[in-house]
VEXMI-527138 format. One record per residue (C-alpha): x, y, z; residue number from 1. Coordinates in steps of 0.5 Angstrom, whole numbers, plus 500, padded with zeros to 3 digits. Layout:
// VEXMI-527138
site c1 X c2 Y c3 Z num NUM
...
This chain:
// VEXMI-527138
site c1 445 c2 118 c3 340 num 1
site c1 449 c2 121 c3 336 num 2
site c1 457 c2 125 c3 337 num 3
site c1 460 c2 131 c3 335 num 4
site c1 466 c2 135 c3 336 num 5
site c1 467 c2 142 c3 337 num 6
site c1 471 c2 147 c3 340 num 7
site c1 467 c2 152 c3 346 num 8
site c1 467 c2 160 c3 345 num 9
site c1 466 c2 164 c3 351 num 10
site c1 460 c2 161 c3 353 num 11
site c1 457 c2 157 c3 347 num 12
site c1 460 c2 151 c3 343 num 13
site c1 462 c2 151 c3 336 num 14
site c1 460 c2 145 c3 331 num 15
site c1 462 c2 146 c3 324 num 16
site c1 458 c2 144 c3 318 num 17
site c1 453 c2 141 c3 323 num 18
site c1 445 c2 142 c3 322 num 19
site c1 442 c2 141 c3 330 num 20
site c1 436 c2 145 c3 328 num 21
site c1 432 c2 138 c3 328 num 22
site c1 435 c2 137 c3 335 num 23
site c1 432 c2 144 c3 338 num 24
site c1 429 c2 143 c3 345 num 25
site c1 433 c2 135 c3 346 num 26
site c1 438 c2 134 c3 352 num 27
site c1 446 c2 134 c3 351 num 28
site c1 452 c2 131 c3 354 num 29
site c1 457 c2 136 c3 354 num 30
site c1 464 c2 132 c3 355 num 31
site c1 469 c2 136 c3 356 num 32
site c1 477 c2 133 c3 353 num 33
site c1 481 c2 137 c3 356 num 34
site c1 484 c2 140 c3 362 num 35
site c1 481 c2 137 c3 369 num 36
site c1 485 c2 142 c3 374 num 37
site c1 479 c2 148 c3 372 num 38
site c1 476 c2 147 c3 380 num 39
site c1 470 c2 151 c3 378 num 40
site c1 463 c2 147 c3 380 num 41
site c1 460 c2 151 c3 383 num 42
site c1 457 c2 148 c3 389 num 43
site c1 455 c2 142 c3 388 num 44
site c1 453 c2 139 c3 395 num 45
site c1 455 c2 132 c3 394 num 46
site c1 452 c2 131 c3 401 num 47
site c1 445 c2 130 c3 398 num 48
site c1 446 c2 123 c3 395 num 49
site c1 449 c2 120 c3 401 num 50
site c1 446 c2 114 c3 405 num 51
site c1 446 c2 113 c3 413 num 52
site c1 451 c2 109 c3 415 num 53
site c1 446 c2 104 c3 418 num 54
site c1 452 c2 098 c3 418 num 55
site c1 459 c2 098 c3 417 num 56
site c1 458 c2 095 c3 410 num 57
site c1 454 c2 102 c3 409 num 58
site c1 459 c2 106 c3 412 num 59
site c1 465 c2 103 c3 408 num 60
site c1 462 c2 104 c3 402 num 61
site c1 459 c2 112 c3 403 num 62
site c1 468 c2 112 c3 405 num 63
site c1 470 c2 109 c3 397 num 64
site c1 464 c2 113 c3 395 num 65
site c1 466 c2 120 c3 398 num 66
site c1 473 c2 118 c3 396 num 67
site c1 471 c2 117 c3 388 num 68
site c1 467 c2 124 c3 388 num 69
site c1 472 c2 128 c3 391 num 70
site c1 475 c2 132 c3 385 num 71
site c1 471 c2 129 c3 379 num 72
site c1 467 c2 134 c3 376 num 73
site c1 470 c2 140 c3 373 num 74
């Protein structure tokens, strides 16, 4: 693992002085440090991770879940 910075233009990000042809074709995490209040996650349907409510334990812990999605992606 390794960690970079860099700045994001139009629709791509920007490394300086950083070689990642030897990472062609490898997975990325992209964290943005920024602004959080950009409301753009096109759709995500969190509904498809939820469980049925098959005991009030269950329930109360879809609640806290839900509560802990609500708003965290940007």
């Amino acid at each position: 693992m390794s960690a970079y910075t860099g700045v994001i233009k139009e629709n791509s990000i920007s490394l300086d002085k950083i070689d990642l042809k030897k990472y062609d074709g490898k997975k990325v995490l992209v964290i943005i440090d920024g602004d959080n209040n950009i409301n753009d996650n096109k759709g995500i349907d969190l509904t498809q991770f939820i469980l049925p409510e098959t005991s009030d334990r269950a329930r109360d812990v879809e609640l806290y879940m839900g509560e802990m999605r609500n708003n965290d992606r940007i």
